[in-house]
Each structure stands twice: as C-alpha cells, then as structure tokens.
C-alpha positions, 0 to 999 in steps of 0.5 A: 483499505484494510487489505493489500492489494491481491486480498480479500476480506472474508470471516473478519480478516484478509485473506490470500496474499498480497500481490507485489505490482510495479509502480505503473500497475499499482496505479492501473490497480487503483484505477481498476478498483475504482471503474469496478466499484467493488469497494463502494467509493470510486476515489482510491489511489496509492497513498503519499508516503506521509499517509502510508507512514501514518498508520505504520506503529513503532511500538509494533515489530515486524509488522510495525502496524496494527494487525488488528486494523491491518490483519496480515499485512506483511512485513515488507514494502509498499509503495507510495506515490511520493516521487523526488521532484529531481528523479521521477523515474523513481518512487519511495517505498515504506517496508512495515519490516524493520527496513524503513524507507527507500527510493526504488525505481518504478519497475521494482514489485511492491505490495499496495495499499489503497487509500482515499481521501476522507471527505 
C-alpha cells in the first residue's frame, strides 16, 4: 500500500495520520481491509521485514524511503511480521527514521503498512 494504515489516499497523496496499532491488531487490520474489500484485493497482510526494508532508500533522510511513491510516510517504526523462531512474544520493527531495526514486544503501538503478494 502506498498509505500507512490510518490514511487515505485523496488528490494524489495520503492524507491524515498513521494509526500506531499492536502487533495483534495490525493483523486484525489486515484481516478487516481484506473481508472489506475497500482496497480491490483480499490478500493484504503485514509484510516480512525483508519486504518492508525493500522499499526503505539509504540515499533518503529521515524518511529513508521514496516520498514520491510513499507520500508522508513518517520517519518512525513499522511493524513487520518477522518474529525470532526462539521469542514469539516479540516481532521486529523497521523505523524509516535514522533508528534502523528492533525487536519489540507485540504490545508495542507501531504504524503498518500493508503488502501483498505479487501474482
């Protein structure tokens, strides 16, 4: 998605805020969007944390992503659904800010983006 979880897209950009959610209800979110239908496909789901940190730019700052493809996506955390096999109480969050990658636990509030498999 080309939105965080808690905007719109109107007049060619987001708009609104992100919504920060748990680990547990970024995947009700994702189960929500996809019994409404409200974004065309029914298969969205938190992304992996390789996926997420496929579209994050080193050559951008603070956003490190492209605000042309990603429009006011915020410098903090997103959750990803990469847990450690060892600790699944937890889940790894990637911060578009100059942070990097962290393990938090599940009831941390993260913004979400979205993803989906490409067919």
């Amino acid at each position: 998605m080309r939105c965080s979880i808690g905007q719109i897209w109107s007049a060619g950009t987001c708009a609104g805020k992100p919504l920060a959610l748990s680990r547990a209800a970024a995947d009700a979110e994702a189960i929500a969007v996809n019994k409404s239908g409200r974004f065309f496909f029914n298969d969205w789901r938190v992304p992996e944390l390789q996926e997420l940190a496929g579209i994050a730019e080193r050559q951008c700052k603070n956003p490190r992503i492209n605000l042309s493809v990603f429009p006011h996506t915020p410098p903090g955390f997103y959750w990803s659904a990469t847990s450690r096999k060892a600790d699944v109480a937890g889940a790894f969050a990637l911060s578009f800010g100059p942070e990097g990658v962290k393990y938090s636990p599940k009831e941390e509030s993260y913004d979400v983006r979205l993803v989906r498999t490409a067919p």
